[in-house]
N, C-alpha and C positions, 0 to 999 in steps of 0.2 A: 405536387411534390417538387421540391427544386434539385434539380440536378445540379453537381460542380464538378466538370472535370478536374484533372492535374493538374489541365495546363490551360485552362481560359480563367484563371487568376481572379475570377471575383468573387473569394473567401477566402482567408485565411487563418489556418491556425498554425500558429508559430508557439514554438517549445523554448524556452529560457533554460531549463533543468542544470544544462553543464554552467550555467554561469551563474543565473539569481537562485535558482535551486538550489547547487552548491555551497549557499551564504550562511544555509541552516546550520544553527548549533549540531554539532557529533558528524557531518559530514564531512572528510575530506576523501575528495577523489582525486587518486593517481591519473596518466594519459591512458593507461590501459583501461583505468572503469568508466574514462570517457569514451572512448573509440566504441566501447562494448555498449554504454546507454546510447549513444548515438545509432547505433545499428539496430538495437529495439522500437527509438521514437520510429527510424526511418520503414522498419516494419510495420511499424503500425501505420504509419503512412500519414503522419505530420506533414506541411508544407514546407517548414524552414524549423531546421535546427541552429540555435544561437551556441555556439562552441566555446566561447569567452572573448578576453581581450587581450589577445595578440601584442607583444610591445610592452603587457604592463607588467607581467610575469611570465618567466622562464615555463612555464608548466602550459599556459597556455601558448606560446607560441611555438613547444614542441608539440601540442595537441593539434596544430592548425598544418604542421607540417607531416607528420604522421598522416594525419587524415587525407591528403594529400596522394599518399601513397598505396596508404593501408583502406580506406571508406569506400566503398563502391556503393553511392545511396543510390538509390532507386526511386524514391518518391518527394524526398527532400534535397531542401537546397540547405547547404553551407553558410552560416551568418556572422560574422567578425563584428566586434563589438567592440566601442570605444566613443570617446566624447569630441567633442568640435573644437577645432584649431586654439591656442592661445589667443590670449588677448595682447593687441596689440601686432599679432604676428601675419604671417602667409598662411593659406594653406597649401597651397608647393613646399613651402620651404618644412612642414610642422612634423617633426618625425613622428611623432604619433601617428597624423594621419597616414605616411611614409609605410609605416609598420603595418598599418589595416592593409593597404594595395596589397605590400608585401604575403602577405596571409595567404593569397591565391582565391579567399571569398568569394564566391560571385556576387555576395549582400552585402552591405555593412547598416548594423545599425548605429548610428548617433546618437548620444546624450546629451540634452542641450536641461540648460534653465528657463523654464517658465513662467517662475515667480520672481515678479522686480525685489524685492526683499532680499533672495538667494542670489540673483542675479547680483546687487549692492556689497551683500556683506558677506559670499562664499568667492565668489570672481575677483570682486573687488573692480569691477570696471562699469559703463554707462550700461543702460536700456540699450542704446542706439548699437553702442560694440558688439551690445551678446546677439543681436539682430543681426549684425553683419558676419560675428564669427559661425550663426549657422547659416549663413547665405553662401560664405566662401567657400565653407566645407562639403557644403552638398554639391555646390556646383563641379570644386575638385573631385571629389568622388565620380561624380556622372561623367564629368570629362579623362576618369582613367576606364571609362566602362563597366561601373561598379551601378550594380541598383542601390537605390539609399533608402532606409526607414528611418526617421525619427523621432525619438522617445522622447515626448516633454515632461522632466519632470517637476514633479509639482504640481503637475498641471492645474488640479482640483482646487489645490488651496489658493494658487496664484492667481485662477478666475475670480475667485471669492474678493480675494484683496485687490485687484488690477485686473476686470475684465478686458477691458480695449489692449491691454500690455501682450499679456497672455493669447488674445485671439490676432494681432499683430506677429508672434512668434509661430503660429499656426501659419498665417498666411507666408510671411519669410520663406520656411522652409517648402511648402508648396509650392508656389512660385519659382523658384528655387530648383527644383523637380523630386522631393522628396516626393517615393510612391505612396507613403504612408506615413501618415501622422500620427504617431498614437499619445493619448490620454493618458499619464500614468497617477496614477493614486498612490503617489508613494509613501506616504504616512497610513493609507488603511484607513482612514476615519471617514469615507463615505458609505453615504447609504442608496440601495436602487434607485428612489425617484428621482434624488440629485443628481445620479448620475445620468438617469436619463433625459433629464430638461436640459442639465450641461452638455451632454455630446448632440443632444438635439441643434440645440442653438449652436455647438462651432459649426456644423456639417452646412446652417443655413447660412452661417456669416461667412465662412472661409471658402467655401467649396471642393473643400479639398477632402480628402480619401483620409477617410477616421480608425484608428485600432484603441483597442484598449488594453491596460496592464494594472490588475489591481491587485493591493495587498490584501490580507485575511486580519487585518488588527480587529475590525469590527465584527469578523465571523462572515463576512457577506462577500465574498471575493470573488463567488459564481456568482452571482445574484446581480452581483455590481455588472460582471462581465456580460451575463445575457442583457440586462438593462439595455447597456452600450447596444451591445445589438439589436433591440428591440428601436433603438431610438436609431439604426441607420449607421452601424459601425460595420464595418466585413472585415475585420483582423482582431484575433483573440490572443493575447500572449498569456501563456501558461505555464507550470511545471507538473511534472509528473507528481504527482500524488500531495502536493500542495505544496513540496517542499519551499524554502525560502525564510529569508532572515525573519528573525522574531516568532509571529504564529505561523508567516508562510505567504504563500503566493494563490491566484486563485489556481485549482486544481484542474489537471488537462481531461483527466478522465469525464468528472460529469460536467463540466461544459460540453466535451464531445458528443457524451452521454445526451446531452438533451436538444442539441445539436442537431443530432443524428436522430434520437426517438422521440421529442417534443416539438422542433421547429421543420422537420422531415427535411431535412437538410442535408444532401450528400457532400459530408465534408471528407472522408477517407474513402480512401479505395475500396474496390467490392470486396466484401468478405471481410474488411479487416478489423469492425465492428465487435465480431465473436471473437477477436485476438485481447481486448482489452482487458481483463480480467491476469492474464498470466502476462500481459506484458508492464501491470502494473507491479504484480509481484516478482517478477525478475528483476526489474529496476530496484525495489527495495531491497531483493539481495544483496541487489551490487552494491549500496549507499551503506549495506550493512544495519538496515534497520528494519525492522519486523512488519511486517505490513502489517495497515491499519484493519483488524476486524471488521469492522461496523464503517469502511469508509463506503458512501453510496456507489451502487452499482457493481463496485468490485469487491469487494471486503466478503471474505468468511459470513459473516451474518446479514449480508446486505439482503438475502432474500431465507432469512433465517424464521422461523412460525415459534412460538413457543404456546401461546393460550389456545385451549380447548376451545371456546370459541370463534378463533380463527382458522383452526384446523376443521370444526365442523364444514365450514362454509367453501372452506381449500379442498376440502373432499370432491362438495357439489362442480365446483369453477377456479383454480388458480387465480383467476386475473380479479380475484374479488377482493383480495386483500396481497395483491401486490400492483405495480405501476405499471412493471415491465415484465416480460419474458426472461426470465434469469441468461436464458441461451442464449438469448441476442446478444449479450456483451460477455459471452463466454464463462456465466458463475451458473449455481445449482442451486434449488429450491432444495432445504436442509428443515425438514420436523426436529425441534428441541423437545424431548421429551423429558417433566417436569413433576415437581407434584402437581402441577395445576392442569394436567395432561387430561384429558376425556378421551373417553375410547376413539374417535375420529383421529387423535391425535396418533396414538398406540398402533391403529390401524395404517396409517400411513407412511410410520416411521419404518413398520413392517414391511411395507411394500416396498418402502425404499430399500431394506438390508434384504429384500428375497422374502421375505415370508407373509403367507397371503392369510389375512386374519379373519377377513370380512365375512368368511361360511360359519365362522363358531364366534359367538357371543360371548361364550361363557370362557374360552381362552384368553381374549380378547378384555372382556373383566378381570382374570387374574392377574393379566397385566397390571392392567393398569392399578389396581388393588396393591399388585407387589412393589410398584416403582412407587406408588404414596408411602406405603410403611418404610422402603428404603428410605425414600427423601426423607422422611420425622429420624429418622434416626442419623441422618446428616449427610445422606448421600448426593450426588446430584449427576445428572446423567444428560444434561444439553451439553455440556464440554467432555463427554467420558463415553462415545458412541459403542466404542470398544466393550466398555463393559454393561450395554446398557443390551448390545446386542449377544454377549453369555447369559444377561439374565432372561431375551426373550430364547432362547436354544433349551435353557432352564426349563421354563413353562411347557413349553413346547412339546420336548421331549418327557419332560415328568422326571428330567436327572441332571445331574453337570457331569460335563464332560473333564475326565483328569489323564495327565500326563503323567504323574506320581501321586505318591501316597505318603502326605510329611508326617515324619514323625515328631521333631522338633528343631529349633532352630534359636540361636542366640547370640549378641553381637558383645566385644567387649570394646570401650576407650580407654585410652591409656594415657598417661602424660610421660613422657619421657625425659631424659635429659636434651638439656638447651632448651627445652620446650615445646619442642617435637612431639606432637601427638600421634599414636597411633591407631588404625582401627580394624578389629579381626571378628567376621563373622565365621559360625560353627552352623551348617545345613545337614542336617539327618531325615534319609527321605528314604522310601521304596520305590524303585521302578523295574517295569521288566522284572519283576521277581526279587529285583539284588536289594540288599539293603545298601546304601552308600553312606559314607560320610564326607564332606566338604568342606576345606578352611578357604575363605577369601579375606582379600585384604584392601583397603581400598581408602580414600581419602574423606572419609565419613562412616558410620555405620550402614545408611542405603546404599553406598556405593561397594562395599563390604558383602553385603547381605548378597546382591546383584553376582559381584563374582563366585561366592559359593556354589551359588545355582547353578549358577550357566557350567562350573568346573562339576559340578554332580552330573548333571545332565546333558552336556556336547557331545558323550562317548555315542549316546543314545541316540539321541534329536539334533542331528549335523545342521539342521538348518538355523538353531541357536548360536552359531557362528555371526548369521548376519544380522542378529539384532541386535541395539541400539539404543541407550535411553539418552532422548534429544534434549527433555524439559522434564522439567521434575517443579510444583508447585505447593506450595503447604497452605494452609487456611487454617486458624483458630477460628472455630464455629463461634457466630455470634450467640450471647445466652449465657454464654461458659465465664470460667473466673480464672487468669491468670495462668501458672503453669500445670491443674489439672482440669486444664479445658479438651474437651474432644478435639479430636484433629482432623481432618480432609486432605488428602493428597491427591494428585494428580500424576499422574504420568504417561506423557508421551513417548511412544519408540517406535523406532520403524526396522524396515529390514533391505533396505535401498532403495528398494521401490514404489512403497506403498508406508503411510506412518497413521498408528491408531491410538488411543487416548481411551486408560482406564483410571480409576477409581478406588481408594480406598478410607473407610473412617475405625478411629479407633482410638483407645481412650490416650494413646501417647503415638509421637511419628514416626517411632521403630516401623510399629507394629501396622500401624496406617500404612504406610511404604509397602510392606510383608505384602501385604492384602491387593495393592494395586500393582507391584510387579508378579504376582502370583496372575491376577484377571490376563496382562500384559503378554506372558508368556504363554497363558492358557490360547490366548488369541491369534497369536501368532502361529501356534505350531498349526490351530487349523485352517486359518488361514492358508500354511505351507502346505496344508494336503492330508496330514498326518492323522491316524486316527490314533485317538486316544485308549491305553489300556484298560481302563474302568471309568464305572459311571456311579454317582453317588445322589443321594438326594438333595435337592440344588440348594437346602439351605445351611447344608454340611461344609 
C-alpha cells in the first residue's frame, strides 16, 4: 500500500471547482459560495484549491483577497490562475502576471498553448514566441517565490497535429522550473489508451513531472484521468462532482474514489475518505443544484439493490454485488423494494427500517404479496420508503395506524378577475372525538388540500407545525391514455431533521395527492412519538 503524506508532495490532487467547475451551465457563484466550497474541498483534504483568476474579474480578485483573511486551510494550498505573459511583451512588466503575485497565492497555475495551430491563429504570434512567453513567465513567477503549474492546453490534439512542437512546450516550461506539467484534454475527445501511450511517451521524452486535466465530452474523463496515472502522472485535476463547461470536467469524487480503494493510494488525510459522500452533497447545495442520485460512490443509489436476485445473495455477503463498502466513502446500502422484490428483498429492507422478518415466512409472504398487488395497481415504493414502511407496520400489526377518521374532503378552482386563480380546499375529519371542519387555501389545489389538514389538526398534533412538503412529483402511469390516465405522486416532507417520501395513485392528481399527504403525515406524527387514536384494517 502506498502511503502519501501532506507534505512529501508525490501526488496530487488538485481541485479546479471555483474556476473550471464554475463554467457549468446554471452555476453562478458569489465570493461567499466560494470561501464556503473552498472550506469543504479543504476538509476533505484536497492538496491545492484553484480559486480562479485574480486580474481578470472583480469577483475573483475579491475571492483571492477575502480568503486571505477569511480561509484558514488546513490541508490545501491556495492556487491563482491565469495565462503567460503577452506576446511580444516582459514578464516584469505584464500586469496580468502583476495581478497573479498580487493574489497572495502561494501557486499559480499558467495557461499556455500547446497546439501550433492555436498557437498561429488564437495568439497570433510564432512557435518560437509562445515558447518563450512560457519560459519568461515561469521563471518570473519562481523568481517572486511563487510555485508554478503549467496547463498545456490542447495538449492531446496539438501532439496529434505537432508531436515534436507540443513535447518542446513540455520541455520549456520544465526546464523553466515549472513543478508540474499537465496534459489538458481540453476538447474531451480522448479515450484511455491514447491517453495512456501519450502521457507515457511525454514522461519519457521530457522528464518532467506530468498532471492531467480532462474533460467529460466522450463520457471518459475518470478513465482518461486514471489512465494518466496509470502511464506515470502524479497530479489529477478535478471538480467536485464533474462540474464544468459543456458535459463537465472529470469528477473529484471517484477518481479519489479509486485512488484511495483501487490503486490503495493515500491521497487524503486519515478519516477523510468516510467525509465524501456529504461533502459532495454540501457542495451541490451551495451550486444550487440537486445532487446527482446514481453518481458513483456518492449518489443516493450508488449502493442502491433493487432485484430479488441480488438481494438473495446481499442477504448471504454484501460485497457480492457491491465494489465497495458503502461506509468507506460515508453512503449506505439502501434495499429498493419493487415488484420484482423476493422475500430476501422484503426481509432486509425490514431489517433495515427495524423490523426482524426472517422468524415468520409467512409475514414475510404477505409482504411481499402486498407490495406486488400494490405495484400492478401503480404504486411503487424504491422512492416512497415512508410509505412502504406504513404498509410493512400494516402487515405487521394486522391494522394501520390513524391520526383521524376523514370524513370527506373537496377542493375547489376558481378563475377570477384579471386572471387570478384561485384555490380553496374543504377537510371534514374526526379526531380526538371532535368532528372538525377546515378551509385552506393555497396556490394549487394540493397545496390547498395540505393547508386544510395541517389547520384541522395542529390544535392536536403540535408537531405538524414542523412539517414540510419539499418535493412534490406526478407521473402519468404508462399504459394509460391522455387525461383519464391513472396518476402517481410522490411526496417528500420533512420535519427539519429527518425528510421521508411517500406515495399515492389514483385515478386523478387531487386524489393521488389526498393519498400520499395522508401516508406523509400518517408518518411523521409516528415518527414524532405520537401514538395514534385508532387502528383500522390496513386496506381501509
Amino acid at each position: 500500500m502506498t502511503e502519501v503524506s501532506r507534505t512529501d508532495d508525490s501526488f496530487h490532487v488538485f481541485d479546479t471547482t471555483l474556476r473550471d467547475g464554475a463554467q457549468r451551465e446554471g452555476i453562478n457563484l458569489t465570493v461567499a459560495d466560494k470561501l464556503a466550497i473552498a472550506r469543504h474541498l479543504d476538509e476533505f483534504g484536497v492538496g491545492f484549491i484553484e480559486g480562479g483568476w485574480p486580474g481578470a474579474n472583480p469577483r475573483d480578485t475579491e475571492f483571492f483577497a477575502r480568503a486571505a483573511a477569511e480561509l484558514e486551510l488546513r490541508h490545501a494550498r491556495l492556487v491563482a490562475f491565469g495565462a503567460t505573459r503577452r506576446a511580444g511583451g516582459k514578464a516584469a512588466e505584464d500586469p496580468q502576471l502583476a495581478a497573479l503575485v498580487a493574489s497572495g497565492a502561494p501557486v499559480v497555475t499558467l495557461v499556455a498553448k500547446a497546439h501550433d495551430r492555436h498557437v498561429e491563429l488564437a495568439l497570433r504570434t510564432t512557435l518560437d514566441e509562445n515558447l518563450e512567453m512560457i519560459r519568461d513567465s515561469v521563471e518570473f513567477l519562481r523568481g517572486q517565490g511563487r510555485r508554478v503549474f503549467l496547463d498545456c492546453e490542447h495538449f492531446f490534439d496539438g501532439y496529434r497535429a505537432n508531436r515534436e512542437y507540443a513535447l518542446a512546450v513540455v520541455r520549456t516550461a520544465h526546464r523553466a522550473g515549472a513543478d508540474v506539467v499537465v496534459l489538458c484534454d481540453t476538447n474531451g475527445g480522448m479515450l484511455p489508451a491514447g491517453v495512456r501511450d501519450t502521457v507515457a511517451d511525454v514522461i519519457a521524452a521530457t522528464g518532467a513531472r506530468v498532471g492531467m486535466h480532462a474533460q467529460d465530452d466522450t463520457g471518459c474523463a475518470v478513465a482518461n484521468t486514471l489512465a494518466a496515472v496509470d502511464a506515470g502522472a502524479t497530479h489529477v485535476q478535478c471538480t467536485a462532482n464533474g462540474y464544468g463547461e459543456r458535459v463537465g470536467n472529470a469528477n473529484l469524487f471517484p477518481v479519489v474514489g479509486a485512488l484511495e480503494l483501487k490503486y490503495d493510494r493515500r491521497v487524503l488525510p486519515e478519516g477523510r475518505l468516510a467525509e465524501m459522500t456529504r461533502i459532495s452533497h454540501a457542495i451541490a447545495e451551495l451550486v444550487n443544484l440537486a445532487p446527482s442520485t446514481h453518481q458513483p460512490y456518492v449518489g443516493f443509489s450508488a449502493f442502491a439493490h433493487k432485484a430479488g436476485l441480488h438481494a438473495s445473495a446481499i442477504k448471504v455477503d454484501p460485497d457480492l454485488y457491491q465494489h465497495t463498502d458503502p461506509e468507506l466513502v460515508g453512503n449506505t446500502m439502501r434495499m429498493l423494494v419493487s415488484d420484482m422484490a423476493g422475500r430476501a428483498s422484503v426481509e432486509l429492507k425490514g431489517k433495515e427500517l427495524g423490523y426482524d422478518l426472517s422468524a415468520d415466512r409467512d409475514l414475510a409472504g404477505r409482504v411481499v404479496a402486498k407490495v406486488k398487488e400494490q405495484e400492478n395497481l401503480g404504486y411503487t415504493y424504491e422512492s416512497a420508503d415512508a410509505s412502504f414502511e406504513l404498509l410493512l407496520r400494516d402487515e405487521v400489526r394486522g391494522s394501520r395506524d390513524r391520526f383521524y377518521r376523514l370524513e370527506s374532503w373537496r377542493t375547489i378552482s376558481e378563475q377570477g378577475p384579471g386572471g387570478v386563480s384561485g384555490n380553496e380546499a374543504t377537510v371534514k375529519l374526526w379526531a380526538k372525538g371532535e368532528r372538525r371542519i377546515a378551509v385552506g387555501e393555497g396556490n394549487g389545489p394540493v397545496n390547498a388540500l395540505d393547508q386544510a389538514l395541517r389547520t384541522a389538526l395542529e390544535g392536536t398534533y403540535p408537531p405538524l407545525a414542523t412539517f414540510e412538503l419539499v418535493d412534490y412529483k406526478v407521473r402519468i402511469l404508462e399504459g394509460q391514455h391522455g387525461t383519464g390516465s391513472k396518476t402517481r405522486v410522490l411526496i417528500e416532507s420533512t420535519d427539519g431533521t429527518a425528510s421521508w417520501s411517500t406515495v399515492g395513485v389514483a385515478d386523478n392528481v387531487v386524489a393521488a395527492s389526498w393519498l400520499a399527504l395522508e401516508d406523509a403525515y400518517t408518518y411523521g406524527l409516528i415518527r414524532a412519538g405520537l401514538e395514534p387514536e385508532e387502528r383500522s384494517e390496513p386496506s381501509a
